[in-house]
TIVEX-290599 format. One record per residue: x, y, z of N, C-alpha, C, CB in turn; residue in one letter; chain. Coordinates in steps of 0.02 Angstrom, whole numbers, padded with zeros to 5 digits. Glycine has a CB too. Example, Ala and Ser with C-alpha at 12.3 -4.5 7.8 and 13.67 -1.06 7.14 Angstrom:
    n.x    n.y    n.z   ca.x   ca.y   ca.z    c.x    c.y    c.z   cb.x   cb.y   cb.z resn chain
  00660 -00284  00390  00615 -00225  00390  00660 -00165  00390  00565 -00224  00452    a     A
  00642 -00112  00354  00684 -00053  00357  00645  00002  00394  00704 -00030  00286    s     A
This chain:
    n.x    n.y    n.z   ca.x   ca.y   ca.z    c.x    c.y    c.z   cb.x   cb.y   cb.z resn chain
  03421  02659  05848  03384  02602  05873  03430  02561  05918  03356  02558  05814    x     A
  03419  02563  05970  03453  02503  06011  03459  02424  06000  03423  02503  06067    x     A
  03510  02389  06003  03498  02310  06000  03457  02301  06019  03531  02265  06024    x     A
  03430  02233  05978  03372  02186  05981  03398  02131  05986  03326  02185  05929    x     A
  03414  02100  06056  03428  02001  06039  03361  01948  06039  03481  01961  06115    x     A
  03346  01929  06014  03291  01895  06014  03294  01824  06030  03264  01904  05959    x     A
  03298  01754  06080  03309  01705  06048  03228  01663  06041  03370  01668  06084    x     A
  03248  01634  06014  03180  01602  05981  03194  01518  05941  03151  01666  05911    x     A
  03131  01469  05927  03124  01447  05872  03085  01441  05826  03134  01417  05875    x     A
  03088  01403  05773  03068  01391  05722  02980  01377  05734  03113  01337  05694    x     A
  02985  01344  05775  02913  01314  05779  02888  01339  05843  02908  01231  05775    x     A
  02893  01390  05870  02842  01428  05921  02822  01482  05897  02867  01447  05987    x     A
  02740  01478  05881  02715  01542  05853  02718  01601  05891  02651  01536  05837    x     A
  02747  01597  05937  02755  01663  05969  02801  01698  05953  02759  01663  06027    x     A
  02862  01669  05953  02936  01678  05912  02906  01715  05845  02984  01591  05889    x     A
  02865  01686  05808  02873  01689  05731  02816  01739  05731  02865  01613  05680    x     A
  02780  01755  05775  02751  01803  05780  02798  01909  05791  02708  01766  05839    x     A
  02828  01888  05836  02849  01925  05886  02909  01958  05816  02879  01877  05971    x     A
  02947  01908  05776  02992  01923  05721  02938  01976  05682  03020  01848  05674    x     A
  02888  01951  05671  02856  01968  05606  02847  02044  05624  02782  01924  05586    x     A
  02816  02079  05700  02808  02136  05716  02878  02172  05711  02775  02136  05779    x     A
  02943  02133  05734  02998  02185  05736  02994  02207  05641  03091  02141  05771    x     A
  02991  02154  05611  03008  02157  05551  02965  02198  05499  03015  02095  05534    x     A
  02905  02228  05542  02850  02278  05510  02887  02372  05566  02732  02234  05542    x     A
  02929  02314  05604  02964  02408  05646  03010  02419  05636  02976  02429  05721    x     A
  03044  02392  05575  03100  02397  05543  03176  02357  05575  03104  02470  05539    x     A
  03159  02307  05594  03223  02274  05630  03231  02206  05545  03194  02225  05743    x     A
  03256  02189  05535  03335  02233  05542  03362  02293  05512  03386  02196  05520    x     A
  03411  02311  05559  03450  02355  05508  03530  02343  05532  03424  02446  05513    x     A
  03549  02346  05479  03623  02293  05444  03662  02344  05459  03632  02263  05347    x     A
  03729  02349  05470  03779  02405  05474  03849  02343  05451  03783  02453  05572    x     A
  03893  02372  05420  03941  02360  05384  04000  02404  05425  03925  02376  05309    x     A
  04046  02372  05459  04077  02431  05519  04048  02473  05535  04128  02468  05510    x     A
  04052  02550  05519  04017  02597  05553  03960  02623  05505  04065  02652  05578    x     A
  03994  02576  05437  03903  02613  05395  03856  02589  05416  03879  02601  05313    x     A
  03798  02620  05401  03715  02588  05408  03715  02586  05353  03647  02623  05440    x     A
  03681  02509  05329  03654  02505  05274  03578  02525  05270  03666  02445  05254    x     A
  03561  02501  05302  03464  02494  05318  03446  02409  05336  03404  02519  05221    x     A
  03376  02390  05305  03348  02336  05299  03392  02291  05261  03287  02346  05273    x     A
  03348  02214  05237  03362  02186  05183  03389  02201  05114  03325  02167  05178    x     A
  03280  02243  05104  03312  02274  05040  03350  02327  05023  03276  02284  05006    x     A
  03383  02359  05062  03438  02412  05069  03511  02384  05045  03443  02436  05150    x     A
  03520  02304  05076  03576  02269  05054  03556  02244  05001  03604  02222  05094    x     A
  03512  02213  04965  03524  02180  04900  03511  02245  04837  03465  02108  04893    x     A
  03480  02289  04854  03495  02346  04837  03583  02373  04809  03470  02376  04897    x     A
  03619  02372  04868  03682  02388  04864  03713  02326  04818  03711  02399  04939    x     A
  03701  02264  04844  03719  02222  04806  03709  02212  04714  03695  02180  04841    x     A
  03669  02240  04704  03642  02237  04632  03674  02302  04590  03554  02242  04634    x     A
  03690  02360  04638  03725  02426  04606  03804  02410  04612  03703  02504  04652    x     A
  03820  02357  04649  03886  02324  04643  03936  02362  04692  03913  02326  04563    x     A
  03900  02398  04766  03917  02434  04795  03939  02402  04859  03878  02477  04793    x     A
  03895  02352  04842  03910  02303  04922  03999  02268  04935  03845  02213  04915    x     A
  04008  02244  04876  04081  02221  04890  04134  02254  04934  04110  02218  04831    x     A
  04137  02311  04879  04181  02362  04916  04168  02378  05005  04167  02432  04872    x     A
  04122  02389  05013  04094  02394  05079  04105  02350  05132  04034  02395  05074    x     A
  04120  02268  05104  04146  02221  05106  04233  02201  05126  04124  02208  05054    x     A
  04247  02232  05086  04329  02210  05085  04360  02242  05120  04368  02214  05028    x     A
């Protein structure tokens, strides 16, 4: 997937529109140096198996 910069705010429904579609096409996806994590729940995922730290440090 290529970068996505988006800028935007809070209170233009177009912004908060336009997020909501990347975010049903899978943006984000998180990388940790050269890992890919995935999405959100990919990181709190990792975070809860106690995998994230390490990945971290």
């Amino acid at each position: 997937m290529p970068p996505v910069t988006m800028y935007s705010t809070q209170v233009c429904p177009y912004c908060v529109m336009a997020e909501k579609l990347l975010q049903k096409k899978g943006v984000p996806q998180i990388y940790i140096g050269e890992t890919h994590v995935g999405g959100y729940d990919d990181l709190v995922a990792l975070d809860r198996a106690g995998k994230l730290d390490p990945l971290l440090a």
